[in-house]
Every structure is written in structure tokens, then in C-alpha cells.
VOPAGU-2260 file (C-alpha; in pm, 1 decimal, decimal comma):
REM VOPAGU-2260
SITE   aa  ch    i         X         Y         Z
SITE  UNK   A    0    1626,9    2909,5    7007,4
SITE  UNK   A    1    1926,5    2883,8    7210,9
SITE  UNK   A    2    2255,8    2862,3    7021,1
SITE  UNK   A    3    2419,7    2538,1    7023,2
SITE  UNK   A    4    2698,1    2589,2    7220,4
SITE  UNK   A    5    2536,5    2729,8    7509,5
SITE  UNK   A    6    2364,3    2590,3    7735,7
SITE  UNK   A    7    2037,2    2729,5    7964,3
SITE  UNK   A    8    1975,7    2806,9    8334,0
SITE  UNK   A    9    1738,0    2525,0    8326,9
SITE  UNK   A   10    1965,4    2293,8    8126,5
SITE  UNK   A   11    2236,3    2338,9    8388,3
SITE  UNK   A   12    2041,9    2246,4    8657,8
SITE  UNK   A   13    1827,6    1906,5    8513,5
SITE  UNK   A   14    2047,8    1605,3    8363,9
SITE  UNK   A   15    2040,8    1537,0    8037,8
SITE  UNK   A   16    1781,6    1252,3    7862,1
SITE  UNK   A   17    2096,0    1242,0    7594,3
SITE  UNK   A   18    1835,9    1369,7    7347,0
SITE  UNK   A   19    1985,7    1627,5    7147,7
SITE  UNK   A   20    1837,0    1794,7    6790,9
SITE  UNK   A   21    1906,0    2123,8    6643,1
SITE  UNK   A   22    2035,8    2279,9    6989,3
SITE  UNK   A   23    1727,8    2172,1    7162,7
SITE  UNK   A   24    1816,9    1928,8    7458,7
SITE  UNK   A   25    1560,7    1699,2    7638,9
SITE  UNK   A   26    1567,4    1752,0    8006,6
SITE  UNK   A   27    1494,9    1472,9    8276,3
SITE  UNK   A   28    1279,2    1703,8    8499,3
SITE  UNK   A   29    1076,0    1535,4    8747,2
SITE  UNK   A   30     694,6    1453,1    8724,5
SITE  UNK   A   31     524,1    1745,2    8944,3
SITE  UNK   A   32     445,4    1634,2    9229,8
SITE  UNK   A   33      56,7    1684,9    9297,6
SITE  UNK   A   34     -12,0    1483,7    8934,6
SITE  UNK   A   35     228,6    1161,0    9095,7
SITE  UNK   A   36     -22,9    1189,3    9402,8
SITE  UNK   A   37    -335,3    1239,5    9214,4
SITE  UNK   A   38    -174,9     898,7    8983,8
SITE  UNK   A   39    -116,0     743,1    9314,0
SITE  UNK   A   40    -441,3     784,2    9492,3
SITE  UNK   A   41    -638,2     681,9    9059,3
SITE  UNK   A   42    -430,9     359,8    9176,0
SITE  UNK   A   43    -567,2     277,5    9519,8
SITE  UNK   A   44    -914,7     373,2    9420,0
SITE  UNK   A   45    -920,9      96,9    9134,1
SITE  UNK   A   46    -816,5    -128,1    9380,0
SITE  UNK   A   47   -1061,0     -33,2    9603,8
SITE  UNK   A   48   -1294,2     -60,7    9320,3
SITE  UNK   A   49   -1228,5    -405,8    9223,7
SITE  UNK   A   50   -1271,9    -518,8    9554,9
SITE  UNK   A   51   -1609,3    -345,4    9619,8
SITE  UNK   A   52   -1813,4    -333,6    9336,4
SITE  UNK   A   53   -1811,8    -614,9    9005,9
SITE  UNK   A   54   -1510,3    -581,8    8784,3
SITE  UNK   A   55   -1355,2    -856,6    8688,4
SITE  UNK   A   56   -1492,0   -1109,7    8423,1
SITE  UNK   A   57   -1446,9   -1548,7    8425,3
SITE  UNK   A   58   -1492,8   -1795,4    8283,2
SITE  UNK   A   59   -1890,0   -1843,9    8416,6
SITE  UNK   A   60   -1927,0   -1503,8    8551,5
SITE  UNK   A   61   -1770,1   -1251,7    8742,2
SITE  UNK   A   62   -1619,7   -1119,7    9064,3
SITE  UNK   A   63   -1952,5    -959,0    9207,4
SITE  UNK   A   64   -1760,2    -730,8    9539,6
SITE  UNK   A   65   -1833,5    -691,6    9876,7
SITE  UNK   A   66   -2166,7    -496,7    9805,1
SITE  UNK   A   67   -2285,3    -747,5    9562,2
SITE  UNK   A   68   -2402,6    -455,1    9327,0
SITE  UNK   A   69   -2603,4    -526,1    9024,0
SITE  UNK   A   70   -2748,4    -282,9    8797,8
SITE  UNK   A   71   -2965,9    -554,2    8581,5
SITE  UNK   A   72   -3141,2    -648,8    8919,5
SITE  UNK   A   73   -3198,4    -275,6    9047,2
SITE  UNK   A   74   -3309,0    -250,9    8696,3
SITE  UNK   A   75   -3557,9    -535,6    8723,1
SITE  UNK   A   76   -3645,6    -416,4    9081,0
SITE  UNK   A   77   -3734,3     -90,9    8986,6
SITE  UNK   A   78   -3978,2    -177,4    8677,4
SITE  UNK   A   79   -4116,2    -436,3    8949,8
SITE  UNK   A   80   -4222,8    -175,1    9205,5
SITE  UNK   A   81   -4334,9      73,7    8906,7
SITE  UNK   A   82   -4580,8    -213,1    8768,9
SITE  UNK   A   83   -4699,4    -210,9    9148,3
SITE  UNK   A   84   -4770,7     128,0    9149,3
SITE  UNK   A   85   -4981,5     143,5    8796,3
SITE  UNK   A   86   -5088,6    -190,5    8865,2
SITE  UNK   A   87   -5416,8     -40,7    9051,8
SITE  UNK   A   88   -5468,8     248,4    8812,4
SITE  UNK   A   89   -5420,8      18,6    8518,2
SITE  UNK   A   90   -5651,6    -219,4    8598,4
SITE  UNK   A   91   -5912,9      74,2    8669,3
SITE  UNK   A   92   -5868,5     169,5    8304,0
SITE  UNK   A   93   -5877,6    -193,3    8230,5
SITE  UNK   A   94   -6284,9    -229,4    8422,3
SITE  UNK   A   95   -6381,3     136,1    8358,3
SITE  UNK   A   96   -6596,5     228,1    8045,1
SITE  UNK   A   97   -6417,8     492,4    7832,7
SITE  UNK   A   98   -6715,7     733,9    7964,4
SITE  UNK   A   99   -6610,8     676,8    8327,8
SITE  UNK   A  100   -6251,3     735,0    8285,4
SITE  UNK   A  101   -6333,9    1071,7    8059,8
SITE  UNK   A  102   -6594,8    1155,1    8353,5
SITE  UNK   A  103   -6339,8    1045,2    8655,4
SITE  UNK   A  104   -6067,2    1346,3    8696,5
SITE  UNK   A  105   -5790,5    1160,4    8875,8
SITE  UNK   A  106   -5832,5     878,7    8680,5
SITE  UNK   A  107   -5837,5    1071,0    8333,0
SITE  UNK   A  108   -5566,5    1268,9    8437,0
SITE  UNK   A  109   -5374,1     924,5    8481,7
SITE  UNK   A  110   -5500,8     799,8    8077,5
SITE  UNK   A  111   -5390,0    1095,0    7964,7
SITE  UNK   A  112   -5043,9    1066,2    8136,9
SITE  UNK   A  113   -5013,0     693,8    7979,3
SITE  UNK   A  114   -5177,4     774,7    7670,0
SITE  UNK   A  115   -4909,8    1123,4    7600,6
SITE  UNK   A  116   -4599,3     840,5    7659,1
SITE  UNK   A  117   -4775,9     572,1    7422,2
SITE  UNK   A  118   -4822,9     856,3    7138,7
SITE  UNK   A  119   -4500,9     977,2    7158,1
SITE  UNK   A  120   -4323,3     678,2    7132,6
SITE  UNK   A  121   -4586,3     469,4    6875,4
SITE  UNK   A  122   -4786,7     748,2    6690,3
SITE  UNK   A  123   -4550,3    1055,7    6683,2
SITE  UNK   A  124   -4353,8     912,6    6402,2
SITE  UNK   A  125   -4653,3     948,2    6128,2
SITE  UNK   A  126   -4903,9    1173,6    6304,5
SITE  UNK   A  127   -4603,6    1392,2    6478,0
SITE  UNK   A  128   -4563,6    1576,9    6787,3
SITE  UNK   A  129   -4919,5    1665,4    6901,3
SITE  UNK   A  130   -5071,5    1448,3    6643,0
SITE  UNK   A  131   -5043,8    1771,1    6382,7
SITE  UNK   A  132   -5031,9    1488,4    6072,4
SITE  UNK   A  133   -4842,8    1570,2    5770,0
SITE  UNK   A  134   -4923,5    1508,4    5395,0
SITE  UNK   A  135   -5052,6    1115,0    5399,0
SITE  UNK   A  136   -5036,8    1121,5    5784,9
SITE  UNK   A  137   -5382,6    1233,9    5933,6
SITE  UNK   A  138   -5437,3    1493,3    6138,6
SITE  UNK   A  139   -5546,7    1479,4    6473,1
SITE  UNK   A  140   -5611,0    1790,0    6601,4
SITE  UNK   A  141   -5861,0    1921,5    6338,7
SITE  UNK   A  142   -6247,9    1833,2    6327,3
SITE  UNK   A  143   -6215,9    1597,8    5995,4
SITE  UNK   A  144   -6244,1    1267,0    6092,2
SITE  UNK   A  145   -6240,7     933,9    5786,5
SITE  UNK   A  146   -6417,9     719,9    6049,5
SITE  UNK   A  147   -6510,9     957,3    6301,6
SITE  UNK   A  148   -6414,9    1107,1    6591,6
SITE  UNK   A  149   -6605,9    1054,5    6906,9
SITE  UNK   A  150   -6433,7     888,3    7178,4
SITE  UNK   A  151   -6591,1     524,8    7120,1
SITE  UNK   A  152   -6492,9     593,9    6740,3
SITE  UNK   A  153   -6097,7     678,8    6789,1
SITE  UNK   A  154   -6075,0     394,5    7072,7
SITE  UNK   A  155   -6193,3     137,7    6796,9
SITE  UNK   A  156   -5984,3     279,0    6470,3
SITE  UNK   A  157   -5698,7     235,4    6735,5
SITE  UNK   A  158   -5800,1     -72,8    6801,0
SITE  UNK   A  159   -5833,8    -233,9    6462,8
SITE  UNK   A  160   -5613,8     -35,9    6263,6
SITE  UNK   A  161   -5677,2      79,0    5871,3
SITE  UNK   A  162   -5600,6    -163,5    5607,6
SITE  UNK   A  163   -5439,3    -337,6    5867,9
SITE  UNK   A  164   -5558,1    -717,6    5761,0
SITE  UNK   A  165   -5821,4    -909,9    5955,4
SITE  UNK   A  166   -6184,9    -912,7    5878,9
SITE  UNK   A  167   -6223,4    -606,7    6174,0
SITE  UNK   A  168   -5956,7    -323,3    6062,2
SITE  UNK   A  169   -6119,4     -37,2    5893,7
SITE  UNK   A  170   -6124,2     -84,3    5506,3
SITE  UNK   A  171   -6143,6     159,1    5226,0
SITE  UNK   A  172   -6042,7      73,1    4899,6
SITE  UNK   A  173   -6014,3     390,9    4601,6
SITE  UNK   A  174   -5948,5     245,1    4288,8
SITE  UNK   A  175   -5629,1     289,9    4130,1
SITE  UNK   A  176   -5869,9     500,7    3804,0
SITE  UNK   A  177   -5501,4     571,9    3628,8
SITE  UNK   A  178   -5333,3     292,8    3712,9
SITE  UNK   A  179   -5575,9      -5,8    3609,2
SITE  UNK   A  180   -5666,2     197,3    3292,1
SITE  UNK   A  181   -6050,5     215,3    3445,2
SITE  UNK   A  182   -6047,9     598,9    3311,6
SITE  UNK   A  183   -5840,7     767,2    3028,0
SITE  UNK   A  184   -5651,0    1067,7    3101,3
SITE  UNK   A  185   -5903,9    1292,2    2942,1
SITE  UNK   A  186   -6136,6    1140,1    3201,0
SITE  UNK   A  187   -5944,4    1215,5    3512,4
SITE  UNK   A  188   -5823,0    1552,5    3426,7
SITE  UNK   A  189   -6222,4    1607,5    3400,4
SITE  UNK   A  190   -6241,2    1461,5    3782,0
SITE  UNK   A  191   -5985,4    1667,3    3888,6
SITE  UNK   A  192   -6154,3    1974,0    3777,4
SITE  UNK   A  193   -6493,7    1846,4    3933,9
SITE  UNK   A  194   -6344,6    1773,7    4253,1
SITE  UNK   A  195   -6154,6    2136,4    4296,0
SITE  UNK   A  196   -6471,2    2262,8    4205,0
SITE  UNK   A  197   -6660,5    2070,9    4477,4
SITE  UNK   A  198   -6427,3    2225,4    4718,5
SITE  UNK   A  199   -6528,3    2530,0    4629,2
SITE  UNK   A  200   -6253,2    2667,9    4386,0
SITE  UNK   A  201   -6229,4    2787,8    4030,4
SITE  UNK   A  202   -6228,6    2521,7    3793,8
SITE  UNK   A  203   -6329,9    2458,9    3401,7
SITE  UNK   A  204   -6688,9    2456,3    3370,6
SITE  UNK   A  205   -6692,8    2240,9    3093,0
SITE  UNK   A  206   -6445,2    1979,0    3227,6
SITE  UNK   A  207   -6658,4    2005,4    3521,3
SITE  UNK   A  208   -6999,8    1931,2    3316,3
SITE  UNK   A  209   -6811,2    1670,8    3136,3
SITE  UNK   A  210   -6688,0    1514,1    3499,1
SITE  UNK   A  211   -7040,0    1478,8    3578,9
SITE  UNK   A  212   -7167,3    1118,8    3457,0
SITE  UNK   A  213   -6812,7     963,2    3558,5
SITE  UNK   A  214   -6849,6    1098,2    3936,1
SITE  UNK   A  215   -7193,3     974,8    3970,3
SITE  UNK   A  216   -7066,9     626,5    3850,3
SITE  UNK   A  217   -6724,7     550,0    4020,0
SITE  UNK   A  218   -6713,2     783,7    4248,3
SITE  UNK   A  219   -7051,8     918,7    4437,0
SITE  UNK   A  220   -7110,0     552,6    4588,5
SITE  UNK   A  221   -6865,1     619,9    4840,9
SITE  UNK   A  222   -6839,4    1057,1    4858,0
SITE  UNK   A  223   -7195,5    1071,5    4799,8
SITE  UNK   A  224   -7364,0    1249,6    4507,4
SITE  UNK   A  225   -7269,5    1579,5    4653,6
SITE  UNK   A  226   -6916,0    1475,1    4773,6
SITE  UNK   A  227   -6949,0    1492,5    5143,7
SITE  UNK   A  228   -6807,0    1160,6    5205,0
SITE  UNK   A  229   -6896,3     904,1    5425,9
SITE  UNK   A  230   -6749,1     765,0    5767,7
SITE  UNK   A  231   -6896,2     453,3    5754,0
SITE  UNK   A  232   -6701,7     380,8    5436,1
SITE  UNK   A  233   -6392,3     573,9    5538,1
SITE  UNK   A  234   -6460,8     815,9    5259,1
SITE  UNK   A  235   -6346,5    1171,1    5292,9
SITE  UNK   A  236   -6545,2    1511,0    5231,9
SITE  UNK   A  237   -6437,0    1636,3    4907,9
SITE  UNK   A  238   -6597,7    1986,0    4967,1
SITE  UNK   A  239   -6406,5    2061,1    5286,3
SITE  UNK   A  240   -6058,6    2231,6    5226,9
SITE  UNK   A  241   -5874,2    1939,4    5444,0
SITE  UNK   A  242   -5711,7    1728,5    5222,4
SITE  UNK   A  243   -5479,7    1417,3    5333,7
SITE  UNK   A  244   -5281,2    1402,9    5020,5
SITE  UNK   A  245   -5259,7    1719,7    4906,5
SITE  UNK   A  246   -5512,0    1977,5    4797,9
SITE  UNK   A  247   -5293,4    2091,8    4405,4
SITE  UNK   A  248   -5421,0    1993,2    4096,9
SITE  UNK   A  249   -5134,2    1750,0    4079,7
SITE  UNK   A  250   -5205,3    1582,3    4399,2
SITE  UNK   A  251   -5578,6    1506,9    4326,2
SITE  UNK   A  252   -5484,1    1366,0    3988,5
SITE  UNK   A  253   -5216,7    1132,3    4136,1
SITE  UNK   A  254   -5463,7    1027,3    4364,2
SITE  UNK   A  255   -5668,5     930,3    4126,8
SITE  UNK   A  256   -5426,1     747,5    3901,4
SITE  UNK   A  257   -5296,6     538,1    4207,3
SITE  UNK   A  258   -5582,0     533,8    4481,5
SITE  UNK   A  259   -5329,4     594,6    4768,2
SITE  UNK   A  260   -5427,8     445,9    5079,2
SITE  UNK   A  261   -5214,5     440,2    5427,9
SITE  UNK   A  262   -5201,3     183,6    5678,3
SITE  UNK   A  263   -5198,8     211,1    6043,7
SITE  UNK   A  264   -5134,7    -124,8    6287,9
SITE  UNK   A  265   -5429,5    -274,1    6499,7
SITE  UNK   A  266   -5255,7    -163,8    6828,1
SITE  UNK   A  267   -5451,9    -411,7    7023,5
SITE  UNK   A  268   -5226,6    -680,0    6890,9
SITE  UNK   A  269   -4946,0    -454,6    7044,7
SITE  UNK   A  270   -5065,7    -352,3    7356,4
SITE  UNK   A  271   -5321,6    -447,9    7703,8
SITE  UNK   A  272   -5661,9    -318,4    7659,4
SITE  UNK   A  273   -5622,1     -58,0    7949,5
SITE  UNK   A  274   -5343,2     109,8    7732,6
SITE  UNK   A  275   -5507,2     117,4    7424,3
SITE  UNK   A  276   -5854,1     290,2    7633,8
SITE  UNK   A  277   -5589,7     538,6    7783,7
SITE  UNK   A  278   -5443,5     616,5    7401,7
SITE  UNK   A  279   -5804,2     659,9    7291,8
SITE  UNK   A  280   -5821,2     890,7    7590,4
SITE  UNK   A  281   -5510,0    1085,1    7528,2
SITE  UNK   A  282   -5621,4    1122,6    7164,3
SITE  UNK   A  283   -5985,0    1231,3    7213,4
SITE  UNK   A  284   -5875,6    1463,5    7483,9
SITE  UNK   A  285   -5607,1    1655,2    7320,2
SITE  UNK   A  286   -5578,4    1654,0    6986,2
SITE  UNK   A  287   -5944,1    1639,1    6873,2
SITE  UNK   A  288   -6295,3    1457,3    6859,8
């Protein structure tokens, strides 16, 4: 810090601001000269600017420049001349038979294009990335399927939805057994052992022998007296070791207290035929069926 009563090279040659504090003077140097042209030339180009493109706002609009420049129509224009270009290829999906379009390369290859960009932004939120599932979220790319998995299958659980209302979504109903007090405890911690035993691991043989009777009367109407489900009824395989919910001892009981169910949309009331066939395509193709 320079002593107070001496001044600098650099103080001797700039004036003074008359800002003075502990010894340490404020100098009037001038702006360097390449950032005044560089503030200079920011100048003319926002004039230039305002006088080109849209900039200024009124009352009832705004000044729209010499080039008339709008991004909402080049927007609009260019979703207009990208519905042109689909607009054959969609309405081939649209009067094609799922078959053809599977059996048609160029125009499978096109579903499957659609049908990746519907999944990832409708499906990927419950079924994730690749339609891998998670717990309660099916998933896709395995061989279990509640209500089956051939092509015509997926296109109309897409269609309809699961427990999605309307007299056409896919319906199944497990009763709540804990919940609505239809079994004791006793009674489902009996089920529980008969059902880990049906998937083929250790269990109590006597809860198991006691599970019988109860299985056969709530239960094997819709998993079948041997537990291999049923897709007609949306019933799962309980031998299998793919479980939805969970395969512990904990999950199986919960299921049974509450009779958890999920809920997927009827994406027909979302979306054009032709996009829901190219889903059903994307689906069947590459992540199972």
C-alpha cells in the first residue's frame, strides 16, 4: 500500500476522481479503447435489430421488421409439412392389418420408429426405458404376459386399458382377503405359505396342507387348481418365479390383505388408431410377445 503522502507513477499521470480512503486514490483512467468499440458497434446492432426482426411490443401487437419474421408461424409451418410427410405412412398403418405392417419391412420399420417416440413419452414413466417394468409396473420384455402377448393381444390391452372404466378395458378384480375381513390372519399366512410353495420354494408343510381347502375356494377359480393362472381372466401364474408385486413373504401377504390392482389408460381415447397399431408394433417387436 502506498504511503499516504506519496503519490504513484500512475497517480501522477491520471486526474484524480477526488476519491480518497486509507492512501488509496481513485483514478479517472479512460475506458480501453477496443471495449468502447465493441459497446459502440452492441449499439448499432440493436438498432439494426429493432428495425429488422420483431422487437418492440403495442398496444394490439407488435413492430414485426422488415423480414416479417415469426417463429410461431415457422413453427406451425414446419409441423404442417411434417404431417405431410407421415401423412402417407400414417394412413398405411391406419388401412394395414397389424400382420401386414409386421410382414411389410419399410413400413414396420416406420411403426416401430412412431411406436419407440409414443413409449417413451406415454409408457416409459411406469414400464421404464425399454419397457423393463418395475415392482407394480409390468414387464415387457419377459415372456409373462396377464392377458397375453401376441401381437393382436398387446394391440387390444393398449387399446382398452386395465381397470380403466368402460364395459371393454380388461378387468380383474383380487379380493381385498385382509382388508374386507373375508380370511383371518391365520388363514392368509396359510396362503402365503401355499403360494411360495406353488412357486416352487420351501415352505411349511402343514400351513401348506392347511392352505389347501381355502385356495380351492377363493382362489383356484381364477389361478386354476394348480395355480397357473389364466389370461382370459387376467390372472397371473403363481408357479412361475415372475412376480409383479414382489416375490417375499411380505409382499404376497400384502397382496392378499389389499388385492392390489394397477391401472393403465385406454390409449385409444388418447390417440388415432394408426398410432396405437404402431405402439402395439413397437411393443410386440421389441420388448416381447
Amino acid at each position: 500500500m502506498p504511503r499516504p503522502d506519496k503519490k504513484t507513477s500512475d497517480q501522477e499521470q491520471a486526474p484524480s476522481t477526488g476519491h480518497e480512503w486509507d492512501g488509496i486514490v481513485e483514478l479517472d483512467n479512460p475506458l480501453p479503447r477496443w471495449w468502447l468499440w465493441v459497446f459502440y458497434a452492441s449499439i448499432v446492432f440493436a438498432i439494426g435489430y429493432w428495425v429488422v426482426m420483431p422487437a418492440w411490443p403495442g398496444i394490439s401487437g407488435y413492430t414485426k421488421g422488415v423480414r416479417n419474421h415469426s417463429d410461431r408461424v415457422n413453427v406451425a409451418k414446419a409441423l404442417q409439412d411434417l404431417d405431410q410427410v407421415r401423412g402417407a405412412r400414417l394412413v398405411q398403418l391406419r388401412d394395414k392389418t397389424l400382420e401386414e405392417i409386421e410382414a411389410d419391412p419399410a413400413l414396420q420399420s416406420y411403426a416401430l420408429t412412431v411406436g419407440q417416440s409414443v413409449f417413451g413419452d406415454n409408457c416409459a414413466t411406469c414400464h421404464g426405458q425399454g419397457g423393463v417394468g418395475g415392482k407394480g409396473y409390468a414387464n415387457l420384455r419377459d415372456d409373462v404376459w396377464l392377458w397375453g402377448g401376441s401381437l393382436g393381444d398387446i394391440h387390444h390391452t393398449i387399446s382398452v386399458g386395465v381397470r380403466a372404466g368402460g364395459t371393454e378395458t380388461r378387468n380383474s378384480r383380487m379380493p381385498a382377503f385382509g382388508r374386507d375381513e373375508m380370511l383371518s390372519e391365520a388363514q392368509r399366512a396359510d396362503l402365503t405359505e401355499y403360494v411360495v410353495a406353488l412357486s416352487g420354494r420351501a415352505a411349511d408343510p402343514a400351513a401348506v396342507a392347511r392352505a389347501a381347502p381355502p385356495f380351492a375356494q377363493h382362489c383356484a377359480s381364477c389361478h386354476g387348481a394348480q395355480g397357473k393362472g389364466d389370461m382370459t381372466k387376467g390372472a397371473p401364474d403363481l408357479t412361475d418365479r415372475e412376480w409383479l408385486n414382489g416375490s417375499r413373504r411380505e409382499d404376497i401377504a400384502m397382496q392378499l390383505f389389499t388385492g392390489r390392482g394397477g391401472v393403465m389408460p385406454a390409449w385409444r381415447d388418447r390417440f388415432r388408431p394408426e398410432v396405437v397399431k404402431a405402439l402395439a408394433v413397437y411393443v410386440h417387436a421389441n420388448a416381447g410377445g
